[in-house]
N, C-alpha and C positions, 0 to 999 in steps of 0.2 A: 430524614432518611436514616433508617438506625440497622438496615442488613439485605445487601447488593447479591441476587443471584446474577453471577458472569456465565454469560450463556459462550464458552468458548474454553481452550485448550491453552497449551504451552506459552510460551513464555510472555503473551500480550496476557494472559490471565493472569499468571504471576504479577504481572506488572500493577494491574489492575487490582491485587490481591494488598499489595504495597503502598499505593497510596491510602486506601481504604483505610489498613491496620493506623499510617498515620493521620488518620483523620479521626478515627474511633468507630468505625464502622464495620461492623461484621460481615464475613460473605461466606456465599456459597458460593458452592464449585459444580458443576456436572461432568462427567465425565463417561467415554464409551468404554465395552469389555476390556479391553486392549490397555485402557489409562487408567485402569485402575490402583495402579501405585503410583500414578503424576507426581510428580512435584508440584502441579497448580492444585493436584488433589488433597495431596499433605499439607499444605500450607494455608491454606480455606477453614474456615471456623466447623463448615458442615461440607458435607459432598453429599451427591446423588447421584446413583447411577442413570444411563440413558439406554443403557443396552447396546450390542451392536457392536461392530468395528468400522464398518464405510459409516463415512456423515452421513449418507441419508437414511441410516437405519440408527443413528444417533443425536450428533449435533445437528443436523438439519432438520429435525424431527417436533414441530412448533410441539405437537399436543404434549409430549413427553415432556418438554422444556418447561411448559405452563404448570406441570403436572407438580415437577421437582417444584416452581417456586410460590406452590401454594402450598405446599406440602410442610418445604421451611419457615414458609410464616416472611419470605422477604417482599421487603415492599418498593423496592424497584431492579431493574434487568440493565445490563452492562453489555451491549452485545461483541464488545472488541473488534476486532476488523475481522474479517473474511466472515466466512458461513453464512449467517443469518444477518449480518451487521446492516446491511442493505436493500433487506425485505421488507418492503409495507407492510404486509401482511402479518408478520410478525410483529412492527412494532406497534400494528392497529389489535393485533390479538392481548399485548403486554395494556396498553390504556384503556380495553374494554373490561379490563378485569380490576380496575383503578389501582394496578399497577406503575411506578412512574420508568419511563422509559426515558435512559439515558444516550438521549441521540436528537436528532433532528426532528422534524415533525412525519408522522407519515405520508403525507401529501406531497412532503420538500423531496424524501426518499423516493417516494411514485414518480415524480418529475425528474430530478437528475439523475435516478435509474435507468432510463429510457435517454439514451446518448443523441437520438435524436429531439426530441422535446426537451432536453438542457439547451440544446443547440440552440432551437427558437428562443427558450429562455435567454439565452448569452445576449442573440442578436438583439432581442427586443429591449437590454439594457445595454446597448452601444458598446460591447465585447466583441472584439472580432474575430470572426469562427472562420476554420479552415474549407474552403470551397466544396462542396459536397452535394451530394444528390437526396431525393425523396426516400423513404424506407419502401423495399420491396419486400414480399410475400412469399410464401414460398409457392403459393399457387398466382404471383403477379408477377411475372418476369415483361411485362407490358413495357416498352422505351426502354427496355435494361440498356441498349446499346448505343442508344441516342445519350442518354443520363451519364453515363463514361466517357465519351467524347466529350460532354462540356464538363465535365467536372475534368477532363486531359490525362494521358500516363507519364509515367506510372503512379498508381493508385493503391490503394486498400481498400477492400472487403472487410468491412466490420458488421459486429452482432449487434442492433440495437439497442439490446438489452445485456448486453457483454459486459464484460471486467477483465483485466488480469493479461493481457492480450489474447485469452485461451479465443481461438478460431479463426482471428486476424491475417487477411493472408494479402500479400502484395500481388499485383498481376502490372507488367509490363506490355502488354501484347492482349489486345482484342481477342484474338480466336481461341484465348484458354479464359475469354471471360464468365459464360456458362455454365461452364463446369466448376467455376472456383466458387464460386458465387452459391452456386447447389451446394456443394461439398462446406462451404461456412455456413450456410442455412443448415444445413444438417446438425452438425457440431452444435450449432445455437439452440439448438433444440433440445439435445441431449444435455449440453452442462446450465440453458437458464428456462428451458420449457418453452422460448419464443425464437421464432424462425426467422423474424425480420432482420432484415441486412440494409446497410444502404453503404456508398461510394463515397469513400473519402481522397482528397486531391495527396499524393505523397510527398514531402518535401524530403529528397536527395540525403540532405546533408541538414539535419535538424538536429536539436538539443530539445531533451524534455524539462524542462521549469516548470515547479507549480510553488503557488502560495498559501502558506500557512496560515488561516484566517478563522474566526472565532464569533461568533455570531450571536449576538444576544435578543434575537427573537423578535425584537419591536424595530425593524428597519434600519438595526446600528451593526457594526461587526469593527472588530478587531482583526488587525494582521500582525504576524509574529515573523515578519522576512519571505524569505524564498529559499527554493533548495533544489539544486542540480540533481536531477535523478536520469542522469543520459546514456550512461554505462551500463548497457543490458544486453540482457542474450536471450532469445525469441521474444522480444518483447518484457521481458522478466527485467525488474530492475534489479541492478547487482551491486553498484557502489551509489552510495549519495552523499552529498557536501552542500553546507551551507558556509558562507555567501557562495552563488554562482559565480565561477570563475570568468573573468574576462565581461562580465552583464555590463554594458554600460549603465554610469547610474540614472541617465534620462530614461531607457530603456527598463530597468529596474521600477523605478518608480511608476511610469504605464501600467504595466503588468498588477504592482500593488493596487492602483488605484480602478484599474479593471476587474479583481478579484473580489474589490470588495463594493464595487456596485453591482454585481451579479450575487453578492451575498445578501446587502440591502436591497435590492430588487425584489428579491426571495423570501425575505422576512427569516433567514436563517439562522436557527438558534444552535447552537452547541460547536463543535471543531469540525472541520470541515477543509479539505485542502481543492484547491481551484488548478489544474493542472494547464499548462501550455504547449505547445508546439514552438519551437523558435528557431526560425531560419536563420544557420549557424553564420551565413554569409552577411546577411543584409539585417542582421537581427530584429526583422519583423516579427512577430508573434500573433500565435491563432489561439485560440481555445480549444480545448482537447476535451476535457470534461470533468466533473466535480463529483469527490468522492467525497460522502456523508456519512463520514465517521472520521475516528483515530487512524494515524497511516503506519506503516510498519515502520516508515522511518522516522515518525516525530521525535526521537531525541537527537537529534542532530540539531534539530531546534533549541529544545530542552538546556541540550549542554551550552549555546552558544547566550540562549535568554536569562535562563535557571529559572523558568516557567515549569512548572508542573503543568501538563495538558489533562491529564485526566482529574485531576484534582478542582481544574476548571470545569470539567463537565459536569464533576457530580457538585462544585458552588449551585452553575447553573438551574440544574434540573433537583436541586434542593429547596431554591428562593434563597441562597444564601446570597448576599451581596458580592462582586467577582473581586476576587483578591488584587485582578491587574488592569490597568487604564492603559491609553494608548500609549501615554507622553512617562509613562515610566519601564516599555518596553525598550530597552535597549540591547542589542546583540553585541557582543567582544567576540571578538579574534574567529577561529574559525573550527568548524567540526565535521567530518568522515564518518562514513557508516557501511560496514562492509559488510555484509551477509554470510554467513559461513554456511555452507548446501552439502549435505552428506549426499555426492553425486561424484561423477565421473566425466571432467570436463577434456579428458582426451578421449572419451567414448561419445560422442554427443551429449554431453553433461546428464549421463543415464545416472536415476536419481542410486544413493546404493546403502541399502536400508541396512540396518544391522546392530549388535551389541556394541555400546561404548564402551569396551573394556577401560580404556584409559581416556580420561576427557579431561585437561588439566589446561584452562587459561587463564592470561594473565591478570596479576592482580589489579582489580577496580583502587582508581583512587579519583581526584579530583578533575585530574584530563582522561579518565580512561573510563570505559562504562560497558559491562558484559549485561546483557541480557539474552536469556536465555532460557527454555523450557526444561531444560534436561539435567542430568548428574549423571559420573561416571558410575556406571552399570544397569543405569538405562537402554531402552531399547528403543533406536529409530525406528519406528513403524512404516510401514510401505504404502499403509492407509492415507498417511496428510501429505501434507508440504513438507520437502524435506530439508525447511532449517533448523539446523542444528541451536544456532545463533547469530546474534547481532553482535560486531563490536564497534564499538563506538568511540573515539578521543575529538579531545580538544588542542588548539593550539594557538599561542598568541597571532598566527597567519597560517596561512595554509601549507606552506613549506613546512611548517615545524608541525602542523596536524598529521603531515602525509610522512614524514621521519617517525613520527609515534605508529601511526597506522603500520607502519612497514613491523618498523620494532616488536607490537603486541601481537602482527599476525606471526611473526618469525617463534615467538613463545608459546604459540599454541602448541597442544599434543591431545594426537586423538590417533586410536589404535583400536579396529576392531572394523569400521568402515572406511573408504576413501571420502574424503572432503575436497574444497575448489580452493584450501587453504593457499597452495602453490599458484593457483590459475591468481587469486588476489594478488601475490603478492608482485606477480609480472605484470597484472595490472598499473598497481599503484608506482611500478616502480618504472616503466614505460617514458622515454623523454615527451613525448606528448603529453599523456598523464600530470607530466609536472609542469609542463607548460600552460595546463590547462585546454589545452587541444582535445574535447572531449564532444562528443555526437551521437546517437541511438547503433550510426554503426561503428562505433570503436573497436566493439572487439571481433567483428567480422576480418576490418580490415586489418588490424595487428595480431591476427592469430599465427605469425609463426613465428613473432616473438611473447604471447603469451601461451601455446599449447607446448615448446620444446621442454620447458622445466617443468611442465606437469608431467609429460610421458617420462621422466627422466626416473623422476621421485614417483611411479607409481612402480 
């Protein structure tokens, strides 16, 4: 492998750009109208444009993508997380052109794409999935109502073929079941092309856990831990920490050992994280589903392993020998990872796009780690996601990660947009928070102590 077209943007590109340069490997960048002075663009050995400002008249655009990485003469594709990362389709169009695609297989990606058919896959390797119903249609609403009473309320509407929580919607009560259920089939359509929905059982008071796990394609995988991602708002995850606080280690150890028979199950090659459901009461745990790629939170891993994840991808999908075995992965102390959202979290965290006149964070060193798409006098665009960045420490335990965490968000300075800088640091700084008292609804129910020092500071 001697030059990596990253089919993707900001700061996973960079990221992405960084290992490469330490490996010796040259990349290209694509980029749409709008990114055309990126920092993932400047920093890339070549760039190509894609045209466009929305992803689907750019990054979501296979032929364009195909276009740029014949064009450069690169001989494999990087897809990073979001846009394309998780389309067969694409990574069947990158291996028919005997391009090497750095990911899963496309068949792996067809099957855990489709949240139902992971589902079957879990069960059929003795993973246990959270109680649910058949996929409906948008033209089968046939037993809708029968399928909700045994799967019980309160429940979730989910997209089959979903991601991201975008369409997910809770219903408590039978007689708005109908309508929610249309209104998520609709949504499903517009942000994946497919309308199928099916019923999942709701647990109250749950924690999200998934596991880090690395697959080497002939029925073996690797796990690198686990990592609390429970702290979100619509579904959005917003703080993440490895170890899981409070996990017991029986409890713990299940979870690894179920993440990665559902990996060998699958013959799954490259990074891969296995996500859970866990009832925060009785710490039972369900399957949720399995993302086939890089996650936005793998350095939380990173900092706690000092694994390079993407450096394993591209050993992998080189034929390089894998730099890491199981019994020399070992985790010290502990790592946070806070999202930084140019948004508006005393407005319904309305995203709030704009020049960074002033972007000054703190300095990276050995417990600290910014990553990031942007420099000061860049321009949030209204087109993507609106992280600004990651910040990321370590700490001999998690009291002393979550002291650094408070300290490095307290150092930021950004002036030209609003951020959820303030809404963090009420987070982290919360007695629950530190107690470890953390669940999908934290910040539901602690919102009037983490929204009064946002409105204060805006």
């Amino acid at each position: 492998m001697k030059k990596v077209l990253i089919a993707n943007r900001g700061e996973i590109a960079r990221r992405i750009v960084s290992t490469c340069r330490h490996m010796g490997i040259a990349t290209v960048a694509v980029y749409s109208d709008v990114d055309s002075g990126a920092a993932h663009v400047m920093e890339s050995d070549e760039a190509y444009p894609l045209g466009g400002a929305l992803a689907r008249d750019s990054y979501l655009r296979v032929d364009r993508l195909m276009e740029a990485a014949a064009r450069s003469g690169a001989d494999a594709v990087h897809p990073g997380y979001g846009f394309l990362s998780e389309n067969a389709e694409f990574a069947e169009a990158v291996t028919a052109t005997g391009l090497t695609w750095i990911g899963p297989s496309p068949a792996t990606i067809r099957t855990m794409g489709d949240k139902q058919r992971a589902r079957e896959t879990a069960m059929a390797a003795g993973v246990p999935v959270v109680p649910g119903s058949r996929r409906f249609e948008p033209d089968d609403l046939d037993g809708l109502e029968q399928a909700a009473a045994e799967v019980g309320f309160p429940l979730l509407v989910k997209a089959a073929a979903g991601g991201g929580g975008i369409g997910m919607q809770r219903i408590d009560q039978e007689r708005k079941l109908r309508d929610v259920v249309t209104a998520v089939q609709s949504a499903a359509v517009k942000s994946f092309g497919n309308g199928a929905v099916y019923l999942e059982r709701l647990i109250p008071r749950a924690r999200h856990v998934e596991v880090q796990v690395f697959g080497l394609g002939n029925g073996t995988a690797l796990h690198m831990g686990e990592r609390d991602c429970s702290v979100q708002r619509r579904f959005q995850k917003v703080i993440e920490e490895t170890p899981a606080p409070g996990l017991p280690e029986g409890v713990r150890q299940k979870m690894i050992s179920a993440a990665l028979s559902l990996s060998s199950a699958s013959r799954y090659a490259g990074a891969g994280t296995v996500e859970f459901i866990v009832d925060a009461s009785s710490f039972d745990f369900y399957f949720l589903e399995m993302n086939t790629r890089i996650q936005v939170e793998h350095p939380v891993t990173e900092m706690v392993t000092g694994i390079d994840l993407v450096r394993l991808q591209l050993e992998l999908a080189s034929g390089i020998p894998l730099s890491q075995h199981q019994k020399n992965i070992v985790a010290r102390g502990a790592s946070i990872e806070c999202r930084l959202y140019a948004e508006k979290p005393a407005k319904m965290f309305m995203p709030s796009p704009g020049p960074l006149n002033r972007f000054r964070m703190p300095q990276a060193s050995a417990h600290l780690r910014i990553d990031s798409g942007y420099r000061e006098g860049d321009t949030i665009s209204p087109y993507y996601d609106p992280m600004v960045a990651k910040i990321i420490v370590r700490g001999a335990n998690r009291e002393e990660a979550r002291s650094r965490m408070i300290a490095a968000l307290e150092s930021v300075e950004v002036d030209g947009i609003s951020t959820n800088r303030d809404f963090l640091i009420a987070c982290i700084s919360t007695e629950a928070f530190a107690k470890g008292d953390i669940y999908t609804g934290f910040v539901d129910d602690h919102k009037p102590q983490l929204l009064p020092r946002t409105v204060l500071a805006t």
